[in-house]
C-alpha positions as CSV (number, residue, x, y, z in Angstrom):
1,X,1.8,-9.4,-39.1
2,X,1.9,-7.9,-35.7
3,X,-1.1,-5.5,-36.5
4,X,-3.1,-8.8,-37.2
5,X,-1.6,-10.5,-33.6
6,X,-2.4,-7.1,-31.7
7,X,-6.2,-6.7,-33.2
8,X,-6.3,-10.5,-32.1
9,X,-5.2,-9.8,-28.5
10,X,-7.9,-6.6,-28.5
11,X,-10.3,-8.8,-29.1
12,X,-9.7,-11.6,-26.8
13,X,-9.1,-8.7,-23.9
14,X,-13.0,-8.2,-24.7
15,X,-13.8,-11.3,-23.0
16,X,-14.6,-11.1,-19.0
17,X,-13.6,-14.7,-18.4
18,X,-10.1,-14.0,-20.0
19,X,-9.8,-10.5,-18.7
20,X,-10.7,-11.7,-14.9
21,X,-8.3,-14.8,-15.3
22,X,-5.5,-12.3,-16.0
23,X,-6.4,-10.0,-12.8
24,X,-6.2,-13.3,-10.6
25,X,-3.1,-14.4,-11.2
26,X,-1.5,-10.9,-11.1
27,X,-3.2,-10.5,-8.1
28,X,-1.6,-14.2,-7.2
29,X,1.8,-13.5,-8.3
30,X,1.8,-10.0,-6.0
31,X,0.5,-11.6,-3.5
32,X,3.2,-14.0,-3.1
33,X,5.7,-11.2,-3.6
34,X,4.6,-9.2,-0.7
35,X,5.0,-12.7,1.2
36,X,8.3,-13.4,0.5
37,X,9.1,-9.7,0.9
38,X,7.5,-9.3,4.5
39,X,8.9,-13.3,5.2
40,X,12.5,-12.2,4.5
41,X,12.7,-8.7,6.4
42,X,10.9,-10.7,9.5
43,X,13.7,-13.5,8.7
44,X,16.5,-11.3,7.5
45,X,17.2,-14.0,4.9
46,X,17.5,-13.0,1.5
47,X,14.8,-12.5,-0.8
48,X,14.8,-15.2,-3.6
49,X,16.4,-17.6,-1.0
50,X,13.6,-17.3,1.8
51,X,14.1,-20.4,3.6
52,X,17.8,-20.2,4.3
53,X,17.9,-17.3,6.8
54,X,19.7,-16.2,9.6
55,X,17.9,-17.6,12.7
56,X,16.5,-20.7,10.8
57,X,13.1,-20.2,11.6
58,X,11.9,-21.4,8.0
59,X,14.6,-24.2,7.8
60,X,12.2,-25.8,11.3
61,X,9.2,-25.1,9.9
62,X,10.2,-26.8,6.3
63,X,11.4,-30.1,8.5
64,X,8.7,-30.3,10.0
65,X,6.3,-30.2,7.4
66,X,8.5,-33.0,5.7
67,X,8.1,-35.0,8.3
68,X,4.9,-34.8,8.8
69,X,4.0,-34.9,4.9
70,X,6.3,-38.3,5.2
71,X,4.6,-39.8,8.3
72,X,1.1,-39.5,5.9
């Protein structure tokens, strides 16, 4: 049964669209971890918790992007 899934996922790896989809949101998802990496060294907040730091830079910028998403 798992010969018949794997010979089913060679197959669909033959397709561009599918294949190019896959290389976009890898690219997408290291992306974002190099930016909360980079955000939480600058910060020196932790890394899954980037928004809480130590000299609440973030914690500003996320009220005032509230308040300006509520004033709209």
């Amino acid at each position: 049964m798992i010969d018949y899934f794997l010979i089913g996922i060679k197959s669909m790896m033959k397709s561009s669209v599918l294949t190019f989809a896959i290389y976009f949101v890898s690219f997408l998802l290291l992306l974002i971890l190099w930016r909360r990496y980079s955000i939480a060294k600058i910060s020196g907040g932790h890394f899954w918790i980037i928004f809480i730091s130590r000299k609440e830079i973030f914690i500003s910028i996320m009220l005032m992007s509230l308040e300006i998403a509520l004033y709209l």
